[in-house]
Each structure stands twice: as C-alpha cells, then as structure tokens.
C-alpha positions as CSV (number, residue, x, y, z in Angstrom):
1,X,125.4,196.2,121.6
2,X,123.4,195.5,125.0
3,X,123.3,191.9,126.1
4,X,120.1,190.7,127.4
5,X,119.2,187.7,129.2
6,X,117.5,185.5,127.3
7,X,115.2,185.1,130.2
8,X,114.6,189.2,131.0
9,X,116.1,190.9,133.4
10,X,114.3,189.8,136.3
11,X,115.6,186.1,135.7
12,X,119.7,187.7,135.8
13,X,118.7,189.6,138.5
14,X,117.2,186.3,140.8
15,X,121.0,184.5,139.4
16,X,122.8,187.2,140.2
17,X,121.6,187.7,143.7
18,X,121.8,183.7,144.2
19,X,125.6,184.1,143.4
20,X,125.7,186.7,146.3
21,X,124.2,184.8,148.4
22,X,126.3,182.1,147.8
23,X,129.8,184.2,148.2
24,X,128.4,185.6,151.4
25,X,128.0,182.5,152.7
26,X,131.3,180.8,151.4
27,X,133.3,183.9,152.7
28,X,131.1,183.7,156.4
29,X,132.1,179.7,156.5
30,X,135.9,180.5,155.6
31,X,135.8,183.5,158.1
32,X,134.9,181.1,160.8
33,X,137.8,179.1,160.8
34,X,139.7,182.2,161.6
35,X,140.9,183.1,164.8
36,X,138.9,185.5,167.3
37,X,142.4,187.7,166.9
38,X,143.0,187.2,163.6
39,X,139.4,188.0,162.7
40,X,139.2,191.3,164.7
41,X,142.8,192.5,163.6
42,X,143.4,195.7,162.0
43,X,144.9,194.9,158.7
44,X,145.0,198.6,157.4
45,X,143.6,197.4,154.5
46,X,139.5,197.9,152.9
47,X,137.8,198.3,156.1
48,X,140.4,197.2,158.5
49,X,139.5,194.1,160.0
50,X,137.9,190.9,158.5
51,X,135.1,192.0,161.5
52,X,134.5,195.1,159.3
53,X,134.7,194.8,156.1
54,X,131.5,191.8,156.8
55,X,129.7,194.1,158.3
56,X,130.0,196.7,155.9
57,X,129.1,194.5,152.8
58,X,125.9,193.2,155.1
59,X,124.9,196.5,155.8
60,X,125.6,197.6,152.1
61,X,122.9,195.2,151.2
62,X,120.2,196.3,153.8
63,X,120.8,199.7,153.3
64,X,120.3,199.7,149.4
65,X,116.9,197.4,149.8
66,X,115.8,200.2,152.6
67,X,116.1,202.9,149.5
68,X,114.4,200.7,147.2
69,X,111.7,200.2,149.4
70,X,112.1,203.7,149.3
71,X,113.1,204.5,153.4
72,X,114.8,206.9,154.9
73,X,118.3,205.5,155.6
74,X,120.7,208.0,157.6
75,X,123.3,206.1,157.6
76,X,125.0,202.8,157.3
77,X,124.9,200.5,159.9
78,X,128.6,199.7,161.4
79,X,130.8,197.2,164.0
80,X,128.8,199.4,166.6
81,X,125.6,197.4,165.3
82,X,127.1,194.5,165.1
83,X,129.6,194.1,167.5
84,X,130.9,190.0,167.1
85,X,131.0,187.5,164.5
86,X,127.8,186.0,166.1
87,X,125.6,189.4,165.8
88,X,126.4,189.2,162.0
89,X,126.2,185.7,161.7
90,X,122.3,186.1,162.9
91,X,121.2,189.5,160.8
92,X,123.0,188.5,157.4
93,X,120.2,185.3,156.8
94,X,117.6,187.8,157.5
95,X,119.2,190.5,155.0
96,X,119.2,187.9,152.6
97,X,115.9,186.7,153.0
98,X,114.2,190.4,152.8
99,X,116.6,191.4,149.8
100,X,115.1,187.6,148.4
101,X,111.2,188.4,148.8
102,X,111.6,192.2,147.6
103,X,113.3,191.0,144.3
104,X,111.2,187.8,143.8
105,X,108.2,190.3,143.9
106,X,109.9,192.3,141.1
107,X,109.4,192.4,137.1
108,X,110.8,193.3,134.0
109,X,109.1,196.6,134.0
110,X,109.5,197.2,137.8
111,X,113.2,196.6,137.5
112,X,113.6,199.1,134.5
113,X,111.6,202.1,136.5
114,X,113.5,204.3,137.7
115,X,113.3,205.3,141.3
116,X,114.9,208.3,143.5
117,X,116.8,207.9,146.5
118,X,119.0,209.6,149.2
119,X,122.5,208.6,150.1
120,X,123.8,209.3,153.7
121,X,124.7,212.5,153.0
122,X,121.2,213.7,151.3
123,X,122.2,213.9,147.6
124,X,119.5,212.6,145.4
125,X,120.1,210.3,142.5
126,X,117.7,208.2,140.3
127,X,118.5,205.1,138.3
128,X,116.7,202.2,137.0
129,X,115.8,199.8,140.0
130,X,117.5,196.9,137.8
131,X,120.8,199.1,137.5
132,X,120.3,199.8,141.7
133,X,120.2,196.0,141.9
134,X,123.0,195.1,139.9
135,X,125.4,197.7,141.3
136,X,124.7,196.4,145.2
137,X,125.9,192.7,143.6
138,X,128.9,194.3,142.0
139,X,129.8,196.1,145.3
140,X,129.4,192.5,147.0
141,X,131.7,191.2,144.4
142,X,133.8,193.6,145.1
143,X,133.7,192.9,148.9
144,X,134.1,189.2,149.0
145,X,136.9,189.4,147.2
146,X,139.0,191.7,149.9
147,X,137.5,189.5,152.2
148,X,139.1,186.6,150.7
149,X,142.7,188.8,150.9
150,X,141.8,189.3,154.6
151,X,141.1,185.7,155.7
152,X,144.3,184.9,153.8
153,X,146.5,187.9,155.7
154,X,144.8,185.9,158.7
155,X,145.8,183.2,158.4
156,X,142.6,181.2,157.0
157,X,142.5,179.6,153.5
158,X,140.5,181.9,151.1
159,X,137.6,180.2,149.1
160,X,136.7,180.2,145.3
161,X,134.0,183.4,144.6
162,X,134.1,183.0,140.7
163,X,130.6,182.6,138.8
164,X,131.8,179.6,137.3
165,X,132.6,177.6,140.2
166,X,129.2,178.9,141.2
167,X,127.5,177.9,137.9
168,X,129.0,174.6,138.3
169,X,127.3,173.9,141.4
170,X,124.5,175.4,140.5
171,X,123.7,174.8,137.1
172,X,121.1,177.3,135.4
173,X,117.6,176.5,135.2
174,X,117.7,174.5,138.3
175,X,115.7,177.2,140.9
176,X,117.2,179.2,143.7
177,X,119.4,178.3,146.5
C-alpha cells in the first residue's frame, strides 16, 4: 500500500525539506560550541572530522539541486572549498535558500517526472524528481545524525534531530521556517 500525503507530494516534499533545514541548522549551532581542535580532528569515523562530514552533507545538497536543474556537476565540492567553519557557515544559507526557491517552484506532476542525470563518475540514472528529492533528505538524515556522534566524540552535547521534536515546534499547517 503507498502512503500519500493527504496534501500531494509537493506539500511532504516542502515539510520534509523544512525538517532539513532545521537539523542543519541545529547540528551547525551545536558544532559551534565545539572546539577549533575538536572540530577539525580526525575521528576515523564517516568523513573524518566534524569539519568534513558538514561539508560533505552541504555539498550533497548543492550538488543534487545542480542535477535537478539539470548541470553538469564533475564533482562534489570538498574541505578544499570550504576550508573553515566560517566558509560553510556563509554558503549553507545560500544552499538552502536555492534548494528552497527550486522546490517551491515545483508541483505534483513536476515532482513525479522523471529526469536523467550524471553522477561524478558519468553513469546515467533517471528517477522521479520527487524520489531525487526525497533521497537528498534521507542522505541529510543520515548525515546529521553522524554529526551528532562527532560533536559528542568532541566533546560538544549532541542535539535532538527526530521529526517529532521537529513537529512539535513546528506544528503542521503553520507555513515554512
């Protein structure tokens, strides 16, 4: 049995990426209170350091909304990008807001097309833009929560990521963040 949103797609699609947004920004506030060598350590765990693994669920995010607008992207931006905590602090807002306007301008029907892209390597794969959408906020799901194991291995004090924390500070139906 599929479950469908009672308000289409297009609404789950705008919640979900407010809850991303959201666990981006709690996980940037707790990584803050970390050290300057506790947040560049290499941990030997996910990406390595707290330092990378942001940077690589950022740059996840930018580099699937480059295929869906459907650019070239050779590869995934990295720490040689964004070197400190400040370069990512500035270019994650503007991630956000460009992944924001490119889904707000999507529909029902646009997010069930299906669309072609490349990855990094050249290999061609199409899926629904909807499913496209929905995996990025799984990977950030994903992300935040090693995140939260980093900040904790550094010494900060990890922060709640669940949807229902999220839901109850947000309640649904009351508009975006």
């Amino acid at each position: 049995m599929a479950i469908q949103s009672v308000n289409g797609r297009h609404s789950l699609v705008l919640r979900m990426m407010d809850f991303m947004f959201w666990g981006d920004q709690r996980v940037l506030t707790a990584a803050a209170a970390v050290s300057e060598r506790e947040y560049y350590a290499e941990r030997g765990f996910s990406a390595g350091s707290l330092h990378k693994l942001l940077v690589h669920t950022m740059a996840a995010q930018w580099v699937w909304l480059s295929r869906w607008k459907h650019l070239e992207v050779r590869r995934l931006e990295d720490t040689s990008d964004y070197p400190t905590r400040e370069s990512l602090v500035r270019r994650w807002p503007r991630v956000h807001q460009d992944f924001s306007e490119f889904l707000a301008a999507q529909t029902d029907a646009t997010l069930a097309s299906a669309i072609t892209y490349r990855n990094t390597r050249g290999e061609a794969f199409t899926l629904p833009l909807g499913e496209l959408v929905l995996h990025c906020l799984d990977h950030g799901t994903y992300h935040r929560g090693q995140v939260n194991s980093l900040i904790k291995l550094a010494g900060g004090t990890p922060v709640t990521l669940n949807y229902f924390q999220f839901s109850l500070e947000h309640p649904p139906g009351t508009g975006t963040l």
